[in-house]
ZAKOLKE-608065 format. One record per residue (C-alpha): y negated, z, x negated; residue in one letter. Coordinates in pm, 1 decimal. Each point is the difference from the previous one (the first is absolute). Example, Ala and Ser with C-alpha at 12.3 -4.5 7.8 and 13.67 -1.06 7.14 Angstrom:
# ZAKOLKE-608065
py / pz / px / residuo
450.0 / 780.0 / -1230.0 / a;
-344.0 / -66.0 / -137.0 / s;
END
This chain:
# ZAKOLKE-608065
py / pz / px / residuo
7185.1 / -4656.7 / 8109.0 / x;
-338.7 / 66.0 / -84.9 / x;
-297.2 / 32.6 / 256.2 / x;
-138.3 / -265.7 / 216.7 / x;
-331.7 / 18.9 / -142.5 / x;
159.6 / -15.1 / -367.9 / x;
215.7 / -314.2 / 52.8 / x;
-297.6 / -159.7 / 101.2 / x;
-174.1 / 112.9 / -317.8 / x;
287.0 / -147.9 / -182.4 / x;
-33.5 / -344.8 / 103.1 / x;
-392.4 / -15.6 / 40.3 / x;
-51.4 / 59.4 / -401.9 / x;
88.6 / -201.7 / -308.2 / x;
225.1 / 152.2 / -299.6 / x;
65.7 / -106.7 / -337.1 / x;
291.0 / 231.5 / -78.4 / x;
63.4 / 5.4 / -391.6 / x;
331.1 / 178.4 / -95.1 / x;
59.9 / 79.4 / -365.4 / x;
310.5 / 70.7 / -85.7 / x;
138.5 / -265.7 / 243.7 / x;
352.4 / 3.0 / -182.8 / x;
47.1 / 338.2 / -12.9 / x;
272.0 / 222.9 / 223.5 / x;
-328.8 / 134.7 / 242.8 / x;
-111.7 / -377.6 / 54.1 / x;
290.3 / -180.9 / 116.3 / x;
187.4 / 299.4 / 132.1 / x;
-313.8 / 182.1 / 199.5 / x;
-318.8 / -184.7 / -16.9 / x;
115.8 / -388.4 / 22.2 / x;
254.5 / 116.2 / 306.4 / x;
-268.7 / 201.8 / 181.6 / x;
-197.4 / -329.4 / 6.6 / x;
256.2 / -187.5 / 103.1 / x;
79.2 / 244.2 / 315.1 / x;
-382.4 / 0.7 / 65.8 / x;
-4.2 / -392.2 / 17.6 / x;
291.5 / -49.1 / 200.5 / x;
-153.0 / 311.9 / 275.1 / x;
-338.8 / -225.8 / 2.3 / x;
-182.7 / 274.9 / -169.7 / x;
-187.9 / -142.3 / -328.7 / x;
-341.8 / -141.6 / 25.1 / x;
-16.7 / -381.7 / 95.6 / x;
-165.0 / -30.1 / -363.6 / x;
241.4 / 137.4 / -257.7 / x;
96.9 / -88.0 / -321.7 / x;
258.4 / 246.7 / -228.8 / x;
-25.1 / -73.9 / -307.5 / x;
281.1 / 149.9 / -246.8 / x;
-77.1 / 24.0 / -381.8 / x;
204.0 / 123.2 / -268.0 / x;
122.0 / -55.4 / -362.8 / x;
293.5 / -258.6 / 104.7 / x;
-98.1 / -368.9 / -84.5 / x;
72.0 / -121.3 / 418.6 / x;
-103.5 / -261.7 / 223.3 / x;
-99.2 / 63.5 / 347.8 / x;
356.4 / -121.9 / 96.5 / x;
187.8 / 202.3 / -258.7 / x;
-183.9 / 321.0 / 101.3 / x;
61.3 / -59.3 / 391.7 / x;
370.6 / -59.0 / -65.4 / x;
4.0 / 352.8 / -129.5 / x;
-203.8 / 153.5 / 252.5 / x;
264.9 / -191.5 / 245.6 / x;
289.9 / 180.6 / -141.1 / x;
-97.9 / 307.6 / 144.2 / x;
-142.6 / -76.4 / 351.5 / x;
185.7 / -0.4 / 302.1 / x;
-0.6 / -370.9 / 140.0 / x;
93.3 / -2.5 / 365.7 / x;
-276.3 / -336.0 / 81.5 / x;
-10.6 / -277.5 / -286.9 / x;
-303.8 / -118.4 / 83.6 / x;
-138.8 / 350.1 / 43.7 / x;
73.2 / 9.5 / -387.2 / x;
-225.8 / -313.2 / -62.3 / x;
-257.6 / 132.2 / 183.7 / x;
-21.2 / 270.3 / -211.4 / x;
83.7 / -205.2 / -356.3 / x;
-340.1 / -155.7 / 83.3 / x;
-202.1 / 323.8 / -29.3 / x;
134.2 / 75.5 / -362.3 / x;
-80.5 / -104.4 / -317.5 / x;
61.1 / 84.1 / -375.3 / x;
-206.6 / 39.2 / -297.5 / x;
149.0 / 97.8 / -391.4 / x;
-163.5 / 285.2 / -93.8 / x;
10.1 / 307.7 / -206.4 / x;
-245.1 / 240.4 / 126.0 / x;
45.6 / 259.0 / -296.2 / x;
-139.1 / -316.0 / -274.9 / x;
-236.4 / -43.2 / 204.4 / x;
190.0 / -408.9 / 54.8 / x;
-36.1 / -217.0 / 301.1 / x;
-260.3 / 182.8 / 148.5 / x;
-299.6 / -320.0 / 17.6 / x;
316.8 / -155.9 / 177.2 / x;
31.8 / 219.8 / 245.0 / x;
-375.4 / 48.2 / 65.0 / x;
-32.7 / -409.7 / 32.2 / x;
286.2 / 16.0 / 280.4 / x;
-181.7 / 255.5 / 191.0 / x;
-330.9 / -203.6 / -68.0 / x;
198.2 / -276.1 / 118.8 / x;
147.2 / 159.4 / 383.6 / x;
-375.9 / 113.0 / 39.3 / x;
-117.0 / -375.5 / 24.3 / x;
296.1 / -64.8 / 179.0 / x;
29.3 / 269.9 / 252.2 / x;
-419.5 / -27.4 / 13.8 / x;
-18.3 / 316.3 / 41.7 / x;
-11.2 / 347.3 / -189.0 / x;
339.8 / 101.1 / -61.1 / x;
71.0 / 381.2 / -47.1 / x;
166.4 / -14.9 / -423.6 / x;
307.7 / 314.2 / -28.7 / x;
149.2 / 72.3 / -294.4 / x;
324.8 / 188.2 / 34.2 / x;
83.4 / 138.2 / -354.4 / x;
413.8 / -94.5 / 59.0 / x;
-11.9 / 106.8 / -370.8 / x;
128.8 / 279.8 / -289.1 / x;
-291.8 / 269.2 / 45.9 / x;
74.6 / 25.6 / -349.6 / x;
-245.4 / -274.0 / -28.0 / x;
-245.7 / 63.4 / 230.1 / x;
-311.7 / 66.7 / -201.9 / x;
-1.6 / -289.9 / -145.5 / x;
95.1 / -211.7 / 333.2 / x;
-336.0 / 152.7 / 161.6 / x;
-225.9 / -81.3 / -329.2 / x;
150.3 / -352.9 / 25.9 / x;
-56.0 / -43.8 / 376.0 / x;
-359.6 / 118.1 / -23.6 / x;
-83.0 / -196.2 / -345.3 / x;
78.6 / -287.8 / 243.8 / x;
-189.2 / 95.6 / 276.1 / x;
251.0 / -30.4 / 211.5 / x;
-113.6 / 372.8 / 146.4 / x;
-320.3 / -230.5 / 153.1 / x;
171.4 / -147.2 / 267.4 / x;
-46.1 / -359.9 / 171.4 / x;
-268.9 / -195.3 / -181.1 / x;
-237.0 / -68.1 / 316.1 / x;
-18.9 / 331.0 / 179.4 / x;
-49.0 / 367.3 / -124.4 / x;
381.2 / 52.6 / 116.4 / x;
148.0 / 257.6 / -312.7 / x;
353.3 / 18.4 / -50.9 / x;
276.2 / 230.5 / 16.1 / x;
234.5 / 146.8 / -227.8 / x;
341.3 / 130.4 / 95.4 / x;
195.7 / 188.8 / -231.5 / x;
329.6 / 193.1 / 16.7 / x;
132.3 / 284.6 / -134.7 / x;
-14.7 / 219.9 / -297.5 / x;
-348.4 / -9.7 / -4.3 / x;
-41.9 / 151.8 / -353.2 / x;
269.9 / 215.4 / -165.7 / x;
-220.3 / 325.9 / 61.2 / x;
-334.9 / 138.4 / 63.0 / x;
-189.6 / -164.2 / -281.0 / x;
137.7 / -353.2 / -26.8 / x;
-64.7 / -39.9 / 391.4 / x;
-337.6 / 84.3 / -51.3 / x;
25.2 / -252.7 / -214.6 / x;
128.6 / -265.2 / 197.8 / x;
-246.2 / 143.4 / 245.3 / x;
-297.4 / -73.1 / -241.5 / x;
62.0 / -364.0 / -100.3 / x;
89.5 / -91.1 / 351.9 / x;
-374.3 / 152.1 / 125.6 / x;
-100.7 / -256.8 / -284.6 / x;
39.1 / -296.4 / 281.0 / x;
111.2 / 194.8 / 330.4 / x;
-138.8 / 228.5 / 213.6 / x;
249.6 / 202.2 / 192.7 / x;
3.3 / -151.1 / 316.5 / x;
151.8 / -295.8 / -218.3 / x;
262.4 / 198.8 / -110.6 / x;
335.7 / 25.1 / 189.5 / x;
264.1 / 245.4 / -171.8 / x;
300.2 / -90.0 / 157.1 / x;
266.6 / 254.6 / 98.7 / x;
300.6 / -221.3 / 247.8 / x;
82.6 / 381.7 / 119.4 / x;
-309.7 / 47.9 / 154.5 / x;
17.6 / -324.6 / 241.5 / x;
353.6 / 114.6 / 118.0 / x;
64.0 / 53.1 / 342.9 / x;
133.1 / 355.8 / 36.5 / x;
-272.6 / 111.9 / -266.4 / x;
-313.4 / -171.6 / 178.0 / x;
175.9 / 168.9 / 327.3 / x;
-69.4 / 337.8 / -143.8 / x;
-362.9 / 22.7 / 132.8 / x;
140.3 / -53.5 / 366.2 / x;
271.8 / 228.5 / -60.9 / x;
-226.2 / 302.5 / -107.6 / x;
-313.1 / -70.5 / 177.5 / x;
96.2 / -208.0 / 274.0 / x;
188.0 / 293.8 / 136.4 / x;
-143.9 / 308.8 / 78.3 / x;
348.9 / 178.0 / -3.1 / x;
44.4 / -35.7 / -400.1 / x;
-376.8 / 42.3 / -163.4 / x;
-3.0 / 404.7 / 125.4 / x;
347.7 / 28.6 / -204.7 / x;
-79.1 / -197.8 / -283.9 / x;
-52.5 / 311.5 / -243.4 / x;
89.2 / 308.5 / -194.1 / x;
0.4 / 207.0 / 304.9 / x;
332.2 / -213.2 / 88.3 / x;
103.1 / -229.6 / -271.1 / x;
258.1 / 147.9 / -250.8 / x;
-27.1 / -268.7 / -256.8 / x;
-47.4 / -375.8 / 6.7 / x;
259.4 / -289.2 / -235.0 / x;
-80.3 / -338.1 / -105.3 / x;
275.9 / -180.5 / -140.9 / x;
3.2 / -366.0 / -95.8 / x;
373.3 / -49.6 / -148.4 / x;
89.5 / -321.1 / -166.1 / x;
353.1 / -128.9 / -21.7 / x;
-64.8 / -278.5 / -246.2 / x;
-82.8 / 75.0 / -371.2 / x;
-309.8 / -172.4 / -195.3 / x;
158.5 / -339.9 / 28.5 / x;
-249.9 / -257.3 / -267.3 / x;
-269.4 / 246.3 / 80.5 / x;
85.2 / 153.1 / -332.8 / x;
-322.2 / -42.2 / -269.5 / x;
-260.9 / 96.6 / 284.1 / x;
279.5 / 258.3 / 160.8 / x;
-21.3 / 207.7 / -331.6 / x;
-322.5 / 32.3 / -22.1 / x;
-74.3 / 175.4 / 234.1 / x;
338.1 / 134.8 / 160.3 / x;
38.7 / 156.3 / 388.2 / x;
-322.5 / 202.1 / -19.6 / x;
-240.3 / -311.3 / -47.0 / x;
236.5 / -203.4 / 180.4 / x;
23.5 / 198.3 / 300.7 / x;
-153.1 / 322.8 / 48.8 / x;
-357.0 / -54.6 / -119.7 / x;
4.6 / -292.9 / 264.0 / x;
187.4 / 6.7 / 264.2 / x;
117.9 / 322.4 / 51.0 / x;
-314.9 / 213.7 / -55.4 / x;
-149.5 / -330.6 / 265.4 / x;
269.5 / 120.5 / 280.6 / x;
-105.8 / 372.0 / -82.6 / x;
-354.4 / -43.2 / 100.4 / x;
76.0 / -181.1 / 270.2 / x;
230.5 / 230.5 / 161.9 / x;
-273.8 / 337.7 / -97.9 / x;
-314.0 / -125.7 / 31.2 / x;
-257.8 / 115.0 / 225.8 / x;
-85.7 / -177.0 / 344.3 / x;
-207.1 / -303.2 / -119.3 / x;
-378.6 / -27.8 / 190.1 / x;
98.9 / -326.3 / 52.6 / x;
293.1 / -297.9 / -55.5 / x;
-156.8 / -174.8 / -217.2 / x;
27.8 / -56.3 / -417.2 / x;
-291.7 / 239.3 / -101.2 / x;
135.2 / 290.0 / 196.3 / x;
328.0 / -2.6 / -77.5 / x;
-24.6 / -61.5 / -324.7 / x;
-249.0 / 311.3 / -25.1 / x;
305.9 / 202.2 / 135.6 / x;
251.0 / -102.6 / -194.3 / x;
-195.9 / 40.4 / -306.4 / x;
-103.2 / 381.0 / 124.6 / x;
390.9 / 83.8 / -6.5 / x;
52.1 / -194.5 / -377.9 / x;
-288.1 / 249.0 / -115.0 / x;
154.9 / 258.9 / 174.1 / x;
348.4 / -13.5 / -164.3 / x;
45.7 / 302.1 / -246.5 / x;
20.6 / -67.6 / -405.5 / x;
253.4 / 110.2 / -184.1 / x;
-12.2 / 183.9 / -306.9 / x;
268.9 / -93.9 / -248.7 / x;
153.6 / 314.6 / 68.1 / x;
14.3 / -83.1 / 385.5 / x;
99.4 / -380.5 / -63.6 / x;
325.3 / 138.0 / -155.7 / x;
105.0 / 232.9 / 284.5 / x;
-107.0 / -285.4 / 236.8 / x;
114.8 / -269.0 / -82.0 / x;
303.5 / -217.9 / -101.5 / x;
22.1 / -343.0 / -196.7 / x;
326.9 / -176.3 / -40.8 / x;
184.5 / -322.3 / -125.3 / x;
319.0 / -156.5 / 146.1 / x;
268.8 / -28.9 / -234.9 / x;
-2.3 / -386.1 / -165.8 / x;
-399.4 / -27.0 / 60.6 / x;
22.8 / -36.8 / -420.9 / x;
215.0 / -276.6 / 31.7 / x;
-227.4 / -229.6 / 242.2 / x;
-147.7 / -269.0 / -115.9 / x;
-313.9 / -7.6 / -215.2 / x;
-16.0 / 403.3 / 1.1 / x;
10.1 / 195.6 / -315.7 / x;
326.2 / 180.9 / -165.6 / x;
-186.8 / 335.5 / 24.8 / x;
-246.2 / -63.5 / 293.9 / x;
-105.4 / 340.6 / 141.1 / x;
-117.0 / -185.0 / 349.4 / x;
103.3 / 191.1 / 353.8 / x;
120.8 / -210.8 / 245.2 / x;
38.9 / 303.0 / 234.2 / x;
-295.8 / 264.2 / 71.4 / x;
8.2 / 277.7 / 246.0 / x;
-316.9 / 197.9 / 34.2 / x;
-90.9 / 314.1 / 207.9 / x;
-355.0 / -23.8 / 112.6 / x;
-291.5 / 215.0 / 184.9 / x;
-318.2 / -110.2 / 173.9 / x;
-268.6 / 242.5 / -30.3 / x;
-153.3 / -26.4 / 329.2 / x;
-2.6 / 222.5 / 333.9 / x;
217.5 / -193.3 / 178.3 / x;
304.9 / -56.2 / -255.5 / x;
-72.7 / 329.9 / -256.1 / x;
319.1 / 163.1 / -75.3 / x;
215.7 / -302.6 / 114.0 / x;
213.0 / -161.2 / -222.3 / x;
72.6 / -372.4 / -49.1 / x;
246.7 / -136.5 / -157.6 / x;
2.9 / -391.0 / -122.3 / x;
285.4 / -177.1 / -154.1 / x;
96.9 / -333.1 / -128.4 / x;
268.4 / -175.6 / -227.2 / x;
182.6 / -291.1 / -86.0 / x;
342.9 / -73.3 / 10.3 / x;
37.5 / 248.0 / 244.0 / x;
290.6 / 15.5 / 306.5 / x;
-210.4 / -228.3 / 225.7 / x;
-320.6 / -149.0 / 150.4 / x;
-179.7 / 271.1 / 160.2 / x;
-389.0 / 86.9 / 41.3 / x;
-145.4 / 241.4 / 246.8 / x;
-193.7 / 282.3 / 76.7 / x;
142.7 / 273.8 / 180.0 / x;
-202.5 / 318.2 / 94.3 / x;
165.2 / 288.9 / 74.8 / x;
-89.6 / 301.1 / 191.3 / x;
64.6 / 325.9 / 39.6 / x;
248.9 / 176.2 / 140.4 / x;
-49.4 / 333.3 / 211.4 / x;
362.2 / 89.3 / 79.4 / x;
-17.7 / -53.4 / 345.7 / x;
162.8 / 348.8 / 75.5 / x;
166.5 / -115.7 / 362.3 / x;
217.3 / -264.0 / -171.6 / x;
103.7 / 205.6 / -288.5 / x;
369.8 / -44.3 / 190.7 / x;
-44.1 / -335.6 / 39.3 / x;
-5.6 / -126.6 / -405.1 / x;
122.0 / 132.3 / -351.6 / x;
-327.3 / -25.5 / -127.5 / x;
-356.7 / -164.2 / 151.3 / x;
-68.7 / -361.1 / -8.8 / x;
-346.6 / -81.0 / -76.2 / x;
-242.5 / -250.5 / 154.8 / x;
-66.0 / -345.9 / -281.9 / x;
-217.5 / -255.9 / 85.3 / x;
120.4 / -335.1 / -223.3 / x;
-203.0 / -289.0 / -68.2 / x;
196.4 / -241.8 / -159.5 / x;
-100.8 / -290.2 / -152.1 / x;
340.9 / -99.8 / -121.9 / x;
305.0 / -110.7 / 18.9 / x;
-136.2 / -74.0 / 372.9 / x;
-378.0 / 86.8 / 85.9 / x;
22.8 / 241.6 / 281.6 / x;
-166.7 / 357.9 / 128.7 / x;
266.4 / 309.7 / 38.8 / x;
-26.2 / 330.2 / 180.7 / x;
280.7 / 199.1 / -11.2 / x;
54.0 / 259.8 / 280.9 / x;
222.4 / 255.3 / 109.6 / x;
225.2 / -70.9 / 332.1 / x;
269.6 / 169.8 / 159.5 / x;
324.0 / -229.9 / -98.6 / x;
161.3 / -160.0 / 325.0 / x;
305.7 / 207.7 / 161.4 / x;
40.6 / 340.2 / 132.0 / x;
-14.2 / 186.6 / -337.3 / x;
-346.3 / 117.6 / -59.3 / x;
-25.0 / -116.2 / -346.3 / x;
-321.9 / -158.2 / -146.0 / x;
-53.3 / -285.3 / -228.8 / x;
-295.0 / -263.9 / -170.2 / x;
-86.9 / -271.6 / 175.7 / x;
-223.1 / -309.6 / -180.7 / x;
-238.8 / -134.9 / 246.4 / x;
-122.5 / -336.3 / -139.1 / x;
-174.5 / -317.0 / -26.9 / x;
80.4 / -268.6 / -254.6 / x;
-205.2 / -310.5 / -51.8 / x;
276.5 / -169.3 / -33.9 / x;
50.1 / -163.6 / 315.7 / x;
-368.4 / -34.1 / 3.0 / x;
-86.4 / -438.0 / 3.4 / x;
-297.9 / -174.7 / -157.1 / x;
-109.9 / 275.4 / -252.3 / x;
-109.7 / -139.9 / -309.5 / x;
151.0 / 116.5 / -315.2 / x;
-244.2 / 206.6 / -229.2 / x;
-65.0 / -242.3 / -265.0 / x;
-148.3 / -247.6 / 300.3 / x;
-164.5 / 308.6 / 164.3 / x;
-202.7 / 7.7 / -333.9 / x;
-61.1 / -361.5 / -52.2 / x;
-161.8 / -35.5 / 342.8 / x;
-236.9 / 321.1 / -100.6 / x;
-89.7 / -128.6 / -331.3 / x;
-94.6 / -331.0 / 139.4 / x;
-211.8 / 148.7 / 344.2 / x;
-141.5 / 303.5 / -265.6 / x;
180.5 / 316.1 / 135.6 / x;
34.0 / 215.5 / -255.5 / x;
101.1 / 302.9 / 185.8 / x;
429.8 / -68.5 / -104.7 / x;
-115.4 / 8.7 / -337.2 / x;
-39.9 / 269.5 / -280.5 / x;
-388.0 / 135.6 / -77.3 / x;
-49.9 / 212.5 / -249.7 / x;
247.7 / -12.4 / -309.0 / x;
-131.2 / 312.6 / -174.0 / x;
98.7 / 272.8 / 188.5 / x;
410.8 / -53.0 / 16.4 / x;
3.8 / -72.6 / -382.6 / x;
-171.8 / 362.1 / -48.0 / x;
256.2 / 152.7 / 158.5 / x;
259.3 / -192.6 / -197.6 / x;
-118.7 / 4.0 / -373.2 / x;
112.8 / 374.5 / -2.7 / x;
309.0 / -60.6 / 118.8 / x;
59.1 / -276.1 / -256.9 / x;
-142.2 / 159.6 / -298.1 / x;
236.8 / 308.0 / 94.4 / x;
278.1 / -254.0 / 18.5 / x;
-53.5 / -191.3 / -343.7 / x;
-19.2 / 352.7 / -143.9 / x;
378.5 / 40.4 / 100.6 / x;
-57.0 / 261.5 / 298.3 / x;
180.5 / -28.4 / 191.0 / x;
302.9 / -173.9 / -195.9 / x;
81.3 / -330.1 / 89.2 / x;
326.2 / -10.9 / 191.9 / x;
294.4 / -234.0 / 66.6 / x;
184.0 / -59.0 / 332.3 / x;
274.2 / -237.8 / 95.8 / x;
-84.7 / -318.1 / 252.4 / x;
63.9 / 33.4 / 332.2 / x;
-114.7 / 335.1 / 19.7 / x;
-297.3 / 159.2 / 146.4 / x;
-102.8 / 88.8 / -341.8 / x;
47.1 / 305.5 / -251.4 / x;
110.4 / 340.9 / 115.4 / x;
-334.7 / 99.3 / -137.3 / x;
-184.3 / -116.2 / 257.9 / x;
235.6 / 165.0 / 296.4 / x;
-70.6 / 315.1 / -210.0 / x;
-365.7 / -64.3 / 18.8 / x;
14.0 / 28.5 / 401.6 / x;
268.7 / 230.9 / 4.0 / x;
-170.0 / 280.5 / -183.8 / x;
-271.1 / -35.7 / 348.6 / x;
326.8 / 46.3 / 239.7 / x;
-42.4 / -362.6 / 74.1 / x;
206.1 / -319.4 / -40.0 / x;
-90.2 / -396.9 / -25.8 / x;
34.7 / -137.3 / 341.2 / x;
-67.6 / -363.0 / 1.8 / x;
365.6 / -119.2 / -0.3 / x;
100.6 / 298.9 / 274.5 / x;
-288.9 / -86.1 / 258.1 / x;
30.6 / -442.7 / -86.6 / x;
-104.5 / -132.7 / 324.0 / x;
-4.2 / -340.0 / 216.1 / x;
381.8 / -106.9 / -161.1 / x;
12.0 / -303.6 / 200.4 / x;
END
């Protein structure tokens, strides 16, 4: 759970938490849930009100009996308790249509609360319409904040921000039209995971990994986030922008720089994010050329036959990329990032793996040497994995890999990510959440524009896989394979 000093943050201040979007899949599956679970632990501010607006013409009791559906009830009257906080307003943010509404019922929990309330906006919306969301909020003022005190809002909004480098700046442009930046919370749920927040203890915590944790020993590093299920309703805002603004300009190139980036100065928002963004400069640009020899798009086999997706849609639902960071400490190092859908199961996780001497003495002892791999695993179980060579048990003298772990399963009390992030966006901690946009979608517009130039081709492969052949090939032709299913760790 979080700090001391932060739960009594939480339930010294006043919120007015606006949700748009509030019948949408996020909202009542993620955001409306996390709530809940922060209620019941005694962990939102004594003056809250959540107030969920969407399209859908609701009352407060319609909306709450669909919120209810997807809770988990143990305590009725816990459930009461917490229909009290919420309310519902009819509004389309896009037309710019219930807006005065909403601002009267904040207007209206300020006189009632008497005090300042901090107003969020989480943007539970398409970022398809996004630019017009934040001209709509600020034509409204609703970027001003509480009425009697100099309190500004905040603004949360989720991912794609932008579809590449020059629509995010954008998005970027009209939101510094009403907020400054420490208004702005891009929210990423992998970042406020356990096992990936753990990965500043893990390196720098102990002295025993941080003098290893480079080219001099690492052979090559894999991040894999494998889906099993396919695009499910997702399908208009799935096309449009397919695995690599899905995925990898988000999360995946997030868990890179946090598992390469420099020791921060301190643990706080500024300095890590001044890291991470040193290793998103850092990453080498393809040519064209170099995209095609690099990298590998794919589509699963009945992806044309979802729902609302087009007969001859060229969209990859599977990307595989090989990758460099031009720095000191990773130069020469390859890393290799994958994800897909419809894929043979669940998996995401970073393994690094590290070279392998030979180890002379034991040449007797093994057909062939077994390298050292560090996994990080975020699922199907969060957990930490170091696998080792041991001598196997008996009086043969044979040798074998051992995983040492720890899995957060068994771990108690830990909030989900998605409450993580609500209790930072209501005390103001940004550091869980994305800075600069910019940067990532530099790197990716290459790789794109390569793409919708038909290098590489787009390939098919059959569900349940782990993808095309094309993208063993791509790791092959290094004397490498894909690990993340071999080294899957914590299967309890």
């Amino acid at each position: 759970m979080p700090k001391t000093q932060e739960m009594e943050k939480i339930k010294n201040i006043a919120v007015a938490f606006v949700v748009f979007g509030a019948t949408g899949d996020l909202s009542r599956k993620k955001i409306f849930p996390s709530f809940f679970e922060l209620a019941k632990s005694g962990l939102l501010p004594q003056n809250i009100r959540i107030i969920g607006a969407a399209r859908s013409k609701l009352s407060k009791e319609e909306f709450t009996d669909i919120i209810r559906e997807h809770v988990q009830i143990s305590n009725e009257e816990d459930w009461k308790k917490f229909a009290l906080l919420v309310d519902y307003i009819p509004c389309d943010v896009e037309k710019n249509e219930g807006l005065q509404s909403i601002s009267q019922k904040l207007d209206g929990f300020e006189k009632e609360a008497t005090i300042c309330p901090q107003r969020i906006f989480y943007m539970a919306v398409s970022p398809h319409i996004y630019q017009q969301a934040f001209e709509n909020i600020g034509t409204n003022n609703l970027h001003l904040g509480c009425t009697s005190h100099n309190k500004k809002s905040r603004i949360v909004v989720e991912k794609p921000f932008g579809y590449d480098f020059e629509s995010a700046q954008a998005l970027q442009k009209t939101l510094e039209k009403f907020f400054e930046e420490e208004q702005i919370f891009r929210i990423d749920h992998f970042l406020a995971k356990q096992t990936v927040q753990n990965i500043f203890a893990f390196r720098f915590g102990n002295e025993i990994f941080e003098p290893i944790w480079n080219r001099n020993y690492v052979d090559n590093i894999q991040i894999t986030l494998a889906e099993y299920p396919g695009i499910g309703k997702r399908g208009p805002f799935y096309d449009k922008v397919g695995a690599l603004g899905d995925v990898v300009q988000n999360h995946l190139l997030q868990l890179l720089t946090l598992v390469t980036m420099e020791k921060p100065n301190f643990f706080d928002q500024t300095s890590i994010r001044e890291r991470k963004l040193e290793i998103l400069n850092n990453l080498k640009k393809y040519t064209q050329k170099e995209v095609e020899t690099n990298t590998v798009l794919g589509q699963y086999e009945g992806y044309l036959t979802e729902e609302n997706i087009p007969k001859d849609s060229k969209t990859e639902t599977f990307a595989a990329l090989k990758l460099f960071i031009e720095n000191e400490r990773w130069a020469g190092v390859p890393i290799y990032i994958r994800t897909g859908k419809r894929l043979m199961g669940n998996v995401t996780s970073i393994i690094i793996s590290f070279k392998e001497s030979g180890h002379k003495i034991f040449e007797e002892l093994w057909d062939k040497p077994i390298p050292n791999h560090i996994t990080i695993q975020i699922q199907p179980t969060e957990g930490i994995g170091i696998r080792i060579v041991a001598k196997k048990p008996g009086f043969a003298s044979e040798l074998e890999p051992i995983d040492l772990e720890y899995c957060y399963k068994a771990e108690k009390g830990a909030p989900n990510a998605y409450e993580r992030l609500l209790i930072d966006i209501m005390v103001g901690d940004r550091t869980l959440f994305l800075g600069q946009i910019g940067p990532s979608w530099k790197f990716i517009d290459p790789i794109r524009n390569a793409w919708d130039a038909g290098m590489p081709k787009l390939v098919t492969y059959e569900p349940g896989s782990w993808g095309p052949k094309e993208a063993e090939e791509l790791i092959k032709r290094d004397g490498r394979e894909w690990l993340a299913p071999l080294l899957t760790i914590c299967k309890i």
